[in-house]
C-alpha positions as CSV (number, residue, x, y, z in Angstrom):
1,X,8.4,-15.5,33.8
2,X,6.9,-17.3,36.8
3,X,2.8,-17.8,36.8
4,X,0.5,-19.4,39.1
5,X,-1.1,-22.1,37.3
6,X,-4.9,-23.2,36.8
7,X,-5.8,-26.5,35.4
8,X,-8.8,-24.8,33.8
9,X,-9.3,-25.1,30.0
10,X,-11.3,-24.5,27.6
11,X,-13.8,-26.5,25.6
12,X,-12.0,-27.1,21.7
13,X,-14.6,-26.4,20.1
14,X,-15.8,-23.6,22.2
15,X,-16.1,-19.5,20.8
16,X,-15.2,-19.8,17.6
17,X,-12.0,-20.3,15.7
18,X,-8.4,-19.3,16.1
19,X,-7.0,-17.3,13.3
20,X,-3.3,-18.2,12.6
21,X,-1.5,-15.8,10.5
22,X,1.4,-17.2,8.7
23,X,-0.6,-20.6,8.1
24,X,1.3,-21.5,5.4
25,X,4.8,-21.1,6.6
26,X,6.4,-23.4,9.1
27,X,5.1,-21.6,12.3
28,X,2.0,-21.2,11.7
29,X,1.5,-24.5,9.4
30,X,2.8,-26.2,12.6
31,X,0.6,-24.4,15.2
32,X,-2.8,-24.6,12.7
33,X,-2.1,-28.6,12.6
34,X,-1.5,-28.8,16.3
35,X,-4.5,-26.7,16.9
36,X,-6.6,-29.0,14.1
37,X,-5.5,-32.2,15.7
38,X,-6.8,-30.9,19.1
39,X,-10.2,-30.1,18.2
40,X,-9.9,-26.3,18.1
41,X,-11.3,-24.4,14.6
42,X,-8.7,-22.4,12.1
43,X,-9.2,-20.0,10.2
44,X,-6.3,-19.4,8.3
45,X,-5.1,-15.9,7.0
46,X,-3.9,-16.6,3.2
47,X,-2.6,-14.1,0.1
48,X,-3.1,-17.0,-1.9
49,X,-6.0,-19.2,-1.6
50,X,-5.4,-21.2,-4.2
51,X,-1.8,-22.6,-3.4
52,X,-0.8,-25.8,-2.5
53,X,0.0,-25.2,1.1
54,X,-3.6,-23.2,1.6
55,X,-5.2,-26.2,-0.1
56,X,-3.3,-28.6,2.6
57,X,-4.7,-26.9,5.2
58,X,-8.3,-26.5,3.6
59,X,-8.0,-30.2,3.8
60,X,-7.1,-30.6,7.3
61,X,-10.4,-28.8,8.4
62,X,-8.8,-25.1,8.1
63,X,-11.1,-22.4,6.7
64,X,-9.0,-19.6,4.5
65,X,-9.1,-16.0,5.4
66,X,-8.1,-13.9,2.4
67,X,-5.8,-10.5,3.5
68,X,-3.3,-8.7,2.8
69,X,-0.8,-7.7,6.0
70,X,-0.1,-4.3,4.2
71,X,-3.9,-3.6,4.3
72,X,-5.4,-2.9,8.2
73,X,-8.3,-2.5,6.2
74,X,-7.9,-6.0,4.7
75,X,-7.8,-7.5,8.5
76,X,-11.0,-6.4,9.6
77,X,-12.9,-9.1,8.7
78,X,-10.2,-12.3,9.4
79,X,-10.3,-10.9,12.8
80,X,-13.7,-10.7,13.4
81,X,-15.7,-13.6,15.7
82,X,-12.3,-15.4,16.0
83,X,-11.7,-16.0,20.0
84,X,-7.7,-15.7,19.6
85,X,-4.7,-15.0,17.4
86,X,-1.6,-16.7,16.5
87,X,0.7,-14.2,15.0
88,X,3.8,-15.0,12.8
89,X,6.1,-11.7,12.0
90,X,8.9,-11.5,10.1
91,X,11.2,-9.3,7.8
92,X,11.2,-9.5,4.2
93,X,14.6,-10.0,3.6
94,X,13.9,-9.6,-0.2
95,X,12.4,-6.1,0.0
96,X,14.0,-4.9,3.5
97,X,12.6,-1.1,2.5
98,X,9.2,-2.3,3.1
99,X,9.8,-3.1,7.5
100,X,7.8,-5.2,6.8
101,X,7.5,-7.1,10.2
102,X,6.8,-3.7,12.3
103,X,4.1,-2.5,9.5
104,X,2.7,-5.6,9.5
105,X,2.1,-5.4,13.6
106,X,0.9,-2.2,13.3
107,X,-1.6,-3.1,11.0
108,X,-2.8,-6.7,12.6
109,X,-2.6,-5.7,16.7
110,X,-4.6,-2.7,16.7
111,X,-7.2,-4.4,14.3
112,X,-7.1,-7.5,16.1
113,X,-8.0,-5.8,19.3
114,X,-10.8,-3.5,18.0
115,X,-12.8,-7.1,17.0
116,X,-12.3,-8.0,20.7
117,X,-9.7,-11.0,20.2
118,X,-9.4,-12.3,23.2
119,X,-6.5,-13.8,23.3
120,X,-3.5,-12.6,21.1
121,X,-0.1,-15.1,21.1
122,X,3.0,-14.1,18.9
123,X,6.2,-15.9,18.1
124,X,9.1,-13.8,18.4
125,X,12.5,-15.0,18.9
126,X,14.9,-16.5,21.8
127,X,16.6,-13.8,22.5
128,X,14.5,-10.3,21.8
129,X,14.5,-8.5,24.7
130,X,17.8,-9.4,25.9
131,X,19.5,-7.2,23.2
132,X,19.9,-4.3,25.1
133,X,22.3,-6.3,27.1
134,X,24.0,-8.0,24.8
135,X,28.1,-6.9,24.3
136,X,28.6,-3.7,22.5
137,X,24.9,-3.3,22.3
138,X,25.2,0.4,23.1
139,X,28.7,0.9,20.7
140,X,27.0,-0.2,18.1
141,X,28.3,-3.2,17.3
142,X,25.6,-5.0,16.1
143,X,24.7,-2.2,13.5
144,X,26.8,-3.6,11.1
145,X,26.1,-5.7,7.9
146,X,27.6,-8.0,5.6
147,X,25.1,-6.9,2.5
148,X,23.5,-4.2,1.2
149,X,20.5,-5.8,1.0
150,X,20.1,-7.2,4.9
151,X,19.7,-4.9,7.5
152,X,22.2,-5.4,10.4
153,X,21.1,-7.7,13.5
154,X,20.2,-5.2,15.9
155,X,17.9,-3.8,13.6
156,X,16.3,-7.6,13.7
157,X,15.9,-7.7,17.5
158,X,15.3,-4.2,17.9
159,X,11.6,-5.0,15.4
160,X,11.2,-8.3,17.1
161,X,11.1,-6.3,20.3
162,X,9.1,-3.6,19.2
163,X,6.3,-6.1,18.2
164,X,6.3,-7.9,21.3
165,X,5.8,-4.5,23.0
166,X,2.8,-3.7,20.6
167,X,1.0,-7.1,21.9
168,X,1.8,-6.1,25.6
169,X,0.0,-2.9,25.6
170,X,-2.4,-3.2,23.2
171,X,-4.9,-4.0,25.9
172,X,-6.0,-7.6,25.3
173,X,-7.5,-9.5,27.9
174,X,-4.6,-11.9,27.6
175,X,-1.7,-12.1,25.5
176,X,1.1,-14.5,25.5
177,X,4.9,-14.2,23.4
178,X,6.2,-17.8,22.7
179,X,10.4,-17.1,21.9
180,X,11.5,-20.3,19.9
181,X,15.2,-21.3,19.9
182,X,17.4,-22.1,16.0
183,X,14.9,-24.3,14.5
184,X,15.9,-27.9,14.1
185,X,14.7,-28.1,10.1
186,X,17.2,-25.8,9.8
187,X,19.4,-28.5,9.0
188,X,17.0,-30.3,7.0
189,X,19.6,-30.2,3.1
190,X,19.6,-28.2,1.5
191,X,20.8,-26.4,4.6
192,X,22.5,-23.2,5.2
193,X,24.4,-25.0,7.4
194,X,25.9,-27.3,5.7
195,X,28.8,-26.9,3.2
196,X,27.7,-26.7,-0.6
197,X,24.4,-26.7,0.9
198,X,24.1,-30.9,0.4
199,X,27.2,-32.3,1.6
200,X,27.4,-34.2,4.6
201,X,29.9,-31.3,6.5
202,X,28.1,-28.8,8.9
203,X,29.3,-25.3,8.2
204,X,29.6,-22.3,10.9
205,X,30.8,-19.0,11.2
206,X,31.7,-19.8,14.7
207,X,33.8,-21.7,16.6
208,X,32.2,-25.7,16.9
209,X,32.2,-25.8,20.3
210,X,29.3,-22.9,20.3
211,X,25.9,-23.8,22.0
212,X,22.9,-23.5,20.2
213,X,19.7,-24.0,21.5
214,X,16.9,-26.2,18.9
215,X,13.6,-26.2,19.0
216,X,11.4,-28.6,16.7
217,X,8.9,-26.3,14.5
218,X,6.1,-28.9,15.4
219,X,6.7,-28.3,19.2
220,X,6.4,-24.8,18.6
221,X,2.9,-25.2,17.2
222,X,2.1,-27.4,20.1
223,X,3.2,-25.0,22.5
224,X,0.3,-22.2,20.6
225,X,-2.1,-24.8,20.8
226,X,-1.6,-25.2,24.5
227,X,-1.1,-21.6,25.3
228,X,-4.5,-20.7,23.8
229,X,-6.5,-24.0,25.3
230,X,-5.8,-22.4,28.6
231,X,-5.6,-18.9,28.0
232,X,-5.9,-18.1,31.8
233,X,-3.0,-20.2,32.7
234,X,-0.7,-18.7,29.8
235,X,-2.0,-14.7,30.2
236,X,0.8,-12.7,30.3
237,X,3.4,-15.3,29.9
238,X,6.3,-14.8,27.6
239,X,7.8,-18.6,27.3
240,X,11.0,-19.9,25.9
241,X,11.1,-22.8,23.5
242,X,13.7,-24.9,23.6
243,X,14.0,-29.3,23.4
244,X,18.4,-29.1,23.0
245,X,21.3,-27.2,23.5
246,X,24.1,-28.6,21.6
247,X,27.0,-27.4,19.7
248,X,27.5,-28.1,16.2
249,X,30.3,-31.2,17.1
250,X,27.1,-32.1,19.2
251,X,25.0,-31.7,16.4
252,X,26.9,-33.5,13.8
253,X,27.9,-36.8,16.4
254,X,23.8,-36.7,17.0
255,X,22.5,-36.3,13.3
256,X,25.3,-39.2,12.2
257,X,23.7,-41.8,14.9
258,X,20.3,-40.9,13.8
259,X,20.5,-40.9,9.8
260,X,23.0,-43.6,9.9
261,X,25.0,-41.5,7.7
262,X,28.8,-39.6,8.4
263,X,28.0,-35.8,9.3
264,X,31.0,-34.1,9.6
265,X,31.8,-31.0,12.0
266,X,32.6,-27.7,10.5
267,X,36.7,-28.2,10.2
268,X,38.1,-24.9,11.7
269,X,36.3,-21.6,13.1
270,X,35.7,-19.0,10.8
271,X,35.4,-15.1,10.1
272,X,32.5,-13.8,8.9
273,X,34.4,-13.2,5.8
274,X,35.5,-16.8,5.2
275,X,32.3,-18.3,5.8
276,X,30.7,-16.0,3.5
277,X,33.5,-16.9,0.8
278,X,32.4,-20.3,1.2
279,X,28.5,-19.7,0.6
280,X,26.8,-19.0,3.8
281,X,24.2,-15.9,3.8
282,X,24.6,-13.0,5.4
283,X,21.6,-13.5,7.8
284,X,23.2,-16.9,9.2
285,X,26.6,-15.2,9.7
286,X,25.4,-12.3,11.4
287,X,22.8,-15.0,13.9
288,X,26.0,-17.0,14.3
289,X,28.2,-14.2,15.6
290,X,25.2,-12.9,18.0
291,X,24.8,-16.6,18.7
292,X,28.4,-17.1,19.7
293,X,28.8,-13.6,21.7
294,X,25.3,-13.6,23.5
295,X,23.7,-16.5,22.9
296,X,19.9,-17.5,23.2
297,X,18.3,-17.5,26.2
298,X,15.8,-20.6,25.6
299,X,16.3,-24.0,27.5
300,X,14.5,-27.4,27.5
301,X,14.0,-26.2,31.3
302,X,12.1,-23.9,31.0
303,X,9.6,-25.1,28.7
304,X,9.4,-27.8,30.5
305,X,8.3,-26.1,33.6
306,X,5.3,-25.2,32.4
307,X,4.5,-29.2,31.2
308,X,5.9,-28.6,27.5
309,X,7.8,-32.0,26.8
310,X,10.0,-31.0,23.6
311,X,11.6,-33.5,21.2
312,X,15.2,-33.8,21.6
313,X,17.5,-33.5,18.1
314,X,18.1,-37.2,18.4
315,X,14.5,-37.7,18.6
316,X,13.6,-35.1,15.9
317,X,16.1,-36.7,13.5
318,X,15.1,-40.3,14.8
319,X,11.3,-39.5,13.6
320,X,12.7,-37.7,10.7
321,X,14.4,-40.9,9.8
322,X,11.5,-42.6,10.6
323,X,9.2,-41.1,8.0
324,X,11.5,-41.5,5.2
C-alpha cells in the first residue's frame, strides 16, 4: 500500500505504554523487546504471571497484565490508559473447536477500542487477503485436510482475514496490519523442516526449487516498534515483511556456509502423503502446498521501502552462529 510519509514521531516515553498481546511468544516477545530497547513502556498481557518467559520480560522493564483472551471482560482493564496495541492472533491447533483466533479478536478489538487505544497494529500473515485469488480458491480446493484434528488452509486465511477486517473497521484513529513471511527460526532444530527433526537434511513437501519468503522474528518486532513510534506515518498501512526469498537448495547452500556444517537439500519432491509418512505435520504440509501453488506475497522490497532494513538468512544464521 503506498503512503505519503511524515518524519514526525513520537516521544518514547510519551502517553503511556503499549500493550503487546502475545508477549511471551515469539511475536510479541520480539516486538516488547524492540519496543523496550527503544524507550517505549510495555505492558504485557500474560495468563501466567509467574512463568519464566513473563518473568524475562518483567526483567526487561515490562509490566504484566493479567487476562484471559476468552474473557472481553477480562480485557477491560489491560486496555485501559495504554496509547496502542500490538496484537498476536492465532489458532489453537490443539483445541481447533474453540476458533480461537476469531473469538479472541472479537473479544480484544472491540474492547480495545471502547478504552480509546489509539493506535491498534496486528500481525497477520503474508498472504491473507490474497486467498480469494489463489488457484481453486472458489472449487474448494483448499478445504481439504490431512487430519482430523487441523482445520484445512482456507479456513486459516479465511480467520486471518477476518481479523484484519475487524481492526479495519473498528474505528480506531489509526491502525496498521504488519503480514510476516515463513519465519526464519523455523529452521532453528528441532525443525519441522528438517528430516527426523535434528538431522542435517531439510525436508519439504514441495518441489526444492520452491521460493519461500523469510522473515527474522526480531525484525518483525522492530517493524511494530517502528510502526507505533510514528503512528501517523504507518496509519492505515498494511506492510509486508520479508529480509529473503530463497528456496530450500537456497536455504540449505546458505545455512551450510553460515554454521559451517553440511545441510543437505530435501532429496526428491514429495506428496503430501510421503512427506507426512516421513514425519512432517499436517499444518507444514498444507503451508507448503499453498506455498508452492500461490506463494507469499512479502519481499525484502517492500519493506524496505518504507526504511525497514531486514536481516538476510545468511546474516540471521551468521548472528545465530555468532551467539553460540
Amino acid at each position: 500500500m503506498e503512503k505519503q510519509m511524515s518524519e514526525q514521531r513520537i516521544d518514547p516515553a510519551a502517553d503511556g505504554p503499549v500493550l503487546v498481546v502475545g508477549a511471551t511468544g515469539k511475536q510479541g516477545g520480539a516486538a516488547a523487546r524492540a519496543l523496550l530497547a527503544a524507550g517505549v513502556p510495555v505492558r504485557a498481557l500474560v495468563r501466567d504471571p509467574d512463568s519464566a518467559r513473563a518473568k524475562a520480560l518483567v526483567e526487561l522493564g515490562a509490566s504484566l497484565a493479567v487476562a484471559d483472551l476468552y474473557d472481553a471482560d477480562s480485557l477491560v482493564r489491560p486496555c485501559t490508559g495504554v496509547r496502542a496495541v500490538f496484537s498476536v492472533l492465532s489458532p489453537d491447533m490443539a483445541h481447533p473447536e474453540a476458533d480461537a483466533e476469531r473469538t479472541h479478536a472479537r473479544n480484544l478489538i472491540p474492547v480495545a477500542a471502547a478504552a480509546g487505544v489509539r493506535h491498534f497494529v496486528q500481525t497477520s500473515a503474508s498472504g491473507a487477503g490474497h486467498h480469494l485469488t489463489a488457484p481453486g480458491w472458489e472449487e474448494g480446493r483448499w478445504d481439504r485436510s490431512y487430519s482430523d484434528l487441523v482445520p484445512p488452509i482456507s479456513d486459516y486465511w479465511t480467520s486471518k482475514e477476518e481479523v484484519n477486517d475487524l481492526v479495519r473497521k473498528a474505528g480506531f484513529p489509526a491502525w496498521t496490519i504488519l503480514y510476516p513471511a515463513t519465519f526464519m527460526e523455523m529452521f532453528l532444530r528441532p525443525s519441522v523442516y528438517f528430516e527426523g527433526r535434528t538431522s542435517n537434511r531439510l525436508m519439504a513437501a514441495v518441489d526444492p526449487e520452491t521460493t519461500y519468503a523469510l522473515i527474522a522474528v526480531e525484525d518483525i518486532g522492530r517493524a511494530a516498534a517502528t510502526t507505533i513510534m510514528e503512528p501517523d506515518r504507518f496509519n492505515g498501512v498494511e506492510l509486508q515483511l520479508a529480509g529473503d526469498v530463497l528456496t530450500f537448495t537456497g536455504i540449505a547452500e546458505v545455512l551450510s556456509r553460515a554454521w559451517g556444517e553440511r545441510i543437505l537439500p530435501p532429496e526428491l519432491p514429495m506428496t503430501a502423503e510421503q512427506a507426512l509418512a516421513r514425519g512432517m505435520v499436517a499444518p507444514i504440509v498444507q503451508a507448503s502446498e499453498w506455498n508452492r501453488d500461490v506463494g507469499q506475497p512479502a519481499t525484502p522490497e517492500q519493506f524496505r521501502s518504507f526504511g525497514g532494513d531486514p536481516l538476510s538468512l545468511e546474516a540471521w544464521a551468521l548472528a545465530l552462529a555468532a551467539s553460540r
